[in-house]
Structures are given as C-alpha cells and as structure tokens.
Backbone as ProteinMPNN parsed JSONL, in Angstrom:
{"seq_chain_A": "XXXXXXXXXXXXXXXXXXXXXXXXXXXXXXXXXXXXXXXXXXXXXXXXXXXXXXXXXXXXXXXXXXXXXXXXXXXXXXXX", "coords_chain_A": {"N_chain_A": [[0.846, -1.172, 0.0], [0.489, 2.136, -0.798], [0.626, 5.645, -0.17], [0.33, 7.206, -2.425], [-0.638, 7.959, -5.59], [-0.731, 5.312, -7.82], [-1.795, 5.129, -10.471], [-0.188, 6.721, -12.375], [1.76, 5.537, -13.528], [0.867, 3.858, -15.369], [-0.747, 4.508, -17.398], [-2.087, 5.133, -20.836], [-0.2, 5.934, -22.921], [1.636, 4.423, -22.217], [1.542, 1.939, -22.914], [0.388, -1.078, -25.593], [-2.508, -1.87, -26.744], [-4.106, -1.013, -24.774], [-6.14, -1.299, -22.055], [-8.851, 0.155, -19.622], [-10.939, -1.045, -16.737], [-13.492, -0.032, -15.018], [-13.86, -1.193, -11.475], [-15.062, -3.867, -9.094], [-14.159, -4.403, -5.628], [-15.913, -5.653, -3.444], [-16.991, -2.778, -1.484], [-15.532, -1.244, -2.328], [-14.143, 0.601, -4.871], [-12.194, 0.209, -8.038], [-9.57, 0.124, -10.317], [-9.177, -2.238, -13.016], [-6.412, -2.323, -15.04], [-4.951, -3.156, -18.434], [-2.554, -3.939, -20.623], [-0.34, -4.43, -23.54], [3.213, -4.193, -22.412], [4.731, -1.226, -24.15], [7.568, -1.024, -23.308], [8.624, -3.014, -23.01], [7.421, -5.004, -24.197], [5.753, -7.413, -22.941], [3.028, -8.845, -21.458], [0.732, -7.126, -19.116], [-0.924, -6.65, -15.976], [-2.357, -5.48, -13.92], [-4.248, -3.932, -10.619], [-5.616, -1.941, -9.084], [-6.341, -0.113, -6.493], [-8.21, 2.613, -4.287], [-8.038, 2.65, -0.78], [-9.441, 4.509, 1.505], [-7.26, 6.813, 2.392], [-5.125, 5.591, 1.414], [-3.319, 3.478, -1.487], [-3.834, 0.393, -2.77], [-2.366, -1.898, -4.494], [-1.84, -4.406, -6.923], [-0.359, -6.847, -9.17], [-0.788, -9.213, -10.665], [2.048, -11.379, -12.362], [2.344, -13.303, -14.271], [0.742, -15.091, -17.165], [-0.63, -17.437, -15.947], [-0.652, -17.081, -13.306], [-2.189, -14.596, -13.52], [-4.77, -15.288, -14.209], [-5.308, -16.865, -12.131], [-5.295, -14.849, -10.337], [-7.354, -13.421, -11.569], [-10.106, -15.039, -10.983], [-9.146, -14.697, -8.435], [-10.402, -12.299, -7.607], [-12.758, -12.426, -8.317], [-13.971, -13.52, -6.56], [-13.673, -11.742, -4.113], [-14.276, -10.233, -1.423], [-13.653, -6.722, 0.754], [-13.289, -5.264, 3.63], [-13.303, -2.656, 4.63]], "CA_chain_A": [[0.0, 0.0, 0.0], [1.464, 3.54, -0.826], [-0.368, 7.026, 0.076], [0.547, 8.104, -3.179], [-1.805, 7.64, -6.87], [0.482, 4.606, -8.585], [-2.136, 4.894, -11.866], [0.389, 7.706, -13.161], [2.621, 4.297, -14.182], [-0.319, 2.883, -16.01], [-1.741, 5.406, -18.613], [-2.351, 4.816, -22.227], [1.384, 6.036, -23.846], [2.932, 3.362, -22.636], [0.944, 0.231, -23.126], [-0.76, -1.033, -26.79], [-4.12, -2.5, -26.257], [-4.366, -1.111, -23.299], [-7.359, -1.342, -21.606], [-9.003, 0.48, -18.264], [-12.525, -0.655, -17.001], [-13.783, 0.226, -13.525], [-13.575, -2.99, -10.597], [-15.94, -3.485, -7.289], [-13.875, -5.325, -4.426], [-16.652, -5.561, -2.27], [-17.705, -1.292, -1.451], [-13.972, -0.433, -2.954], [-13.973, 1.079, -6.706], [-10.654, -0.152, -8.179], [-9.279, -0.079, -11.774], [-8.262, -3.086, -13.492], [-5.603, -1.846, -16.624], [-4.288, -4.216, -18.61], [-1.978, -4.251, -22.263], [1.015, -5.013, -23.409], [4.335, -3.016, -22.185], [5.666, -1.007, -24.96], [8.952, -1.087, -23.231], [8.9, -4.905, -22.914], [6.537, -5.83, -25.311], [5.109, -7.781, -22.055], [1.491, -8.578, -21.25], [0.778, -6.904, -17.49], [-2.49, -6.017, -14.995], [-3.061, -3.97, -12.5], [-5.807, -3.927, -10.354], [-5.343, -0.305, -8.371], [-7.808, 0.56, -5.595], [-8.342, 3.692, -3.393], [-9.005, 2.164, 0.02], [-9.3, 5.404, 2.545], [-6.224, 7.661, 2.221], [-4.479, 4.999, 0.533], [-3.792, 2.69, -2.627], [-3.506, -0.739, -3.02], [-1.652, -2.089, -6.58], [-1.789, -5.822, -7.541], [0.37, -7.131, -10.161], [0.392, -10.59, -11.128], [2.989, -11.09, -13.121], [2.464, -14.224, -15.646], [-0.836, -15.786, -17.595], [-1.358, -18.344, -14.861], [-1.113, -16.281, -11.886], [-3.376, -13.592, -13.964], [-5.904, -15.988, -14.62], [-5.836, -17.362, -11.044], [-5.605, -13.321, -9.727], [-8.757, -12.726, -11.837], [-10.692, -16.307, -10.386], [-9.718, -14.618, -6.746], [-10.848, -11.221, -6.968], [-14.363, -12.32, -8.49], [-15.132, -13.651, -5.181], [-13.035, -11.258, -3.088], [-14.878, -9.001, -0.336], [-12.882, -6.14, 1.465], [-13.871, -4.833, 4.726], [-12.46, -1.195, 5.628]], "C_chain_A": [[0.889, 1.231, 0.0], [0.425, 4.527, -0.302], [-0.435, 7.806, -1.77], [-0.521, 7.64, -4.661], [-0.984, 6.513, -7.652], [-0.348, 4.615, -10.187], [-1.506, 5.904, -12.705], [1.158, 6.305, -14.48], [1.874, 3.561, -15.301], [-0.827, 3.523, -16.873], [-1.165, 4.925, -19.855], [-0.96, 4.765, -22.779], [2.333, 5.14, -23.364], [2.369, 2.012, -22.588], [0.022, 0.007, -24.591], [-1.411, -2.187, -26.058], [-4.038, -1.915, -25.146], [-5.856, -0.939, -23.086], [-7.766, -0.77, -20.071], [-10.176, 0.111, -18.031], [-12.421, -0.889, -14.835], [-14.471, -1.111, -12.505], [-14.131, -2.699, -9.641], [-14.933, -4.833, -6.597], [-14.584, -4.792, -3.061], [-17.116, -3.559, -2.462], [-16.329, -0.838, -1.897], [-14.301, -0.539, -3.851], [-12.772, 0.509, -6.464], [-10.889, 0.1, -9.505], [-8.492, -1.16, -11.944], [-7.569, -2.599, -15.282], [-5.051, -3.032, -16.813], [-3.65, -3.495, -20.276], [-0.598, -4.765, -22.181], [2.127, -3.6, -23.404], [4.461, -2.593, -23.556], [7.483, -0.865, -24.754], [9.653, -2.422, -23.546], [8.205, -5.805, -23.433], [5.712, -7.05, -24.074], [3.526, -7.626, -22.097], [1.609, -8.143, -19.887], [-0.446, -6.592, -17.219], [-2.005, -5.664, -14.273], [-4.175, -4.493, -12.222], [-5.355, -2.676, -9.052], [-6.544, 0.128, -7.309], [-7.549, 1.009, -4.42], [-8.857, 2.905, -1.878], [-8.222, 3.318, 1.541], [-8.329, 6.282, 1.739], [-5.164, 6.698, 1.32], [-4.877, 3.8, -0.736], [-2.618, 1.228, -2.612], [-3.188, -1.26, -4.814], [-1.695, -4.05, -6.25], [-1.323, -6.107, -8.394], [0.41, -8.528, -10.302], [1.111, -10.305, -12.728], [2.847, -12.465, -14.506], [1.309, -14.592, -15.896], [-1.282, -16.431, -16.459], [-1.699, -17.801, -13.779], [-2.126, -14.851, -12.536], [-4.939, -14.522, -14.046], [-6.512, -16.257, -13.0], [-6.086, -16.0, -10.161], [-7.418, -13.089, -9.874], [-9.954, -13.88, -11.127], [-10.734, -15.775, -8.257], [-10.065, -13.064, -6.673], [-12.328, -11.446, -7.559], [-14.813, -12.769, -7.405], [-13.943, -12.785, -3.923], [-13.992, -10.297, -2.479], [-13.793, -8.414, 0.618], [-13.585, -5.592, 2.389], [-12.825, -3.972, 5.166], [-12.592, -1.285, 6.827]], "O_chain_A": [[1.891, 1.32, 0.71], [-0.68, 4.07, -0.011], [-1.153, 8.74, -2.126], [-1.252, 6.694, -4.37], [-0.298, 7.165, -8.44], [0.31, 4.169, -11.127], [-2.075, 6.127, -13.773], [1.083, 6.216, -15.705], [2.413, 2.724, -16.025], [-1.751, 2.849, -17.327], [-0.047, 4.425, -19.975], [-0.501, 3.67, -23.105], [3.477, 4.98, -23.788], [3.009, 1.066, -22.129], [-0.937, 0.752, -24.793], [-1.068, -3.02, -25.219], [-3.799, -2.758, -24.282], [-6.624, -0.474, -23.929], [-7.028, -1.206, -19.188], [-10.978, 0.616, -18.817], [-11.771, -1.464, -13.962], [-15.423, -1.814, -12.842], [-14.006, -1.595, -9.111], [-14.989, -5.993, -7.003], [-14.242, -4.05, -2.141], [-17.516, -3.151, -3.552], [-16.188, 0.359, -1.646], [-14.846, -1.6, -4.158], [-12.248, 0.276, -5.375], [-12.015, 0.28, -9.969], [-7.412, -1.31, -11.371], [-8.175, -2.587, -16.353], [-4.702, -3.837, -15.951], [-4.296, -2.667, -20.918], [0.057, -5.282, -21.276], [2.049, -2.521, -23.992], [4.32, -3.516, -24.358], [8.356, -0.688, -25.603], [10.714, -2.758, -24.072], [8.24, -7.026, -23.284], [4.841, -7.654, -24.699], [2.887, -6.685, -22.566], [2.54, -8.663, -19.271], [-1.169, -6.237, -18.15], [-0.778, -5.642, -14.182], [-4.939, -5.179, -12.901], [-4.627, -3.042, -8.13], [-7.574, 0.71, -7.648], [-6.935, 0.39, -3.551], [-10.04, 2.569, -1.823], [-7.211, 3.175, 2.23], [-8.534, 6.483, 0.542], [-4.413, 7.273, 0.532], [-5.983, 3.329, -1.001], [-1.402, 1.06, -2.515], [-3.712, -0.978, -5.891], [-1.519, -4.583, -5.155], [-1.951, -5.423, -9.202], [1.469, -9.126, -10.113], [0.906, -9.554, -13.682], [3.36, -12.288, -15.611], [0.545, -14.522, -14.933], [-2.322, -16.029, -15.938], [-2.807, -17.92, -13.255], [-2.747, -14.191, -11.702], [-6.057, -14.033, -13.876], [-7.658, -16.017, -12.621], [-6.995, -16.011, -9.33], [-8.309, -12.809, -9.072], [-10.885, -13.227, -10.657], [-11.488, -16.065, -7.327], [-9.986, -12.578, -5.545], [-13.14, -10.575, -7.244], [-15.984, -12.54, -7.105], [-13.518, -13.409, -2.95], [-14.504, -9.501, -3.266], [-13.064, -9.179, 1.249], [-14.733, -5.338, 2.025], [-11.814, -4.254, 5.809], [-12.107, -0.428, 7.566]]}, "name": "protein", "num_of_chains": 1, "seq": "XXXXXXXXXXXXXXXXXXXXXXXXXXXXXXXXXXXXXXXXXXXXXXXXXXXXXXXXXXXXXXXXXXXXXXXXXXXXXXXX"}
C-alpha cells in the first residue's frame, strides 16, 4: 500500500491495447488496466484501488497467476 496515486505508471502512452474498465472489491472502486508493455513488449495487470487515504496495486505477473488473480478477486470481499 502507498499514500501516493500509482495509476500515473499505467496510462495509455505506454501500453498497446491497453485497456481500463472500472472494478468493485466488495464497497472499494478499483481499476483493473491491462496491455502489453511497450517497453517490454510484455502482457501486465493492474488492479489499483483507493481504500481510505491509501492505494492498493496488484500485479500478477504471468498468464497463470493472472488468470488465477482474476478467479480470486471475483469472489473477493474487502472490509475497511
């Protein structure tokens, strides 16, 4: 968790396909971004969410653990 906004890292000019669509964990908004790096030609996610004064970032890092990321935040509930 940081205090600070980490979706500066994540905007459009540096990812093709990228994609942003707005995420419920439980009463938390989040953004899940996803494309591929243009630095590293890489596929990556995000899942970014405001909880209070601060922000939580998620990264898995390869297909399998993205797949199994996205399998645990459809049943994830957060409690501020």
């Amino acid at each position: 968790m940081t205090p600070t906004d980490p979706s500066l890292d994540w905007q459009p000019q540096y990812f093709n396909d990228y994609q942003s669509e707005p995420y419920r964990l439980g009463e938390v908004t989040a953004a899940r971004i996803s494309g591929i790096s243009k630095e590293g030609l890489n596929p990556e996610v995000v899942v970014i969410a405001k909880i209070g004064a601060w922000y939580l970032t998620a990264l898995p890092s390869e297909p399998e653990s993205t797949r199994i990321f996205d399998q645990i935040l459809s049943s994830f509930k957060l409690i501020e």
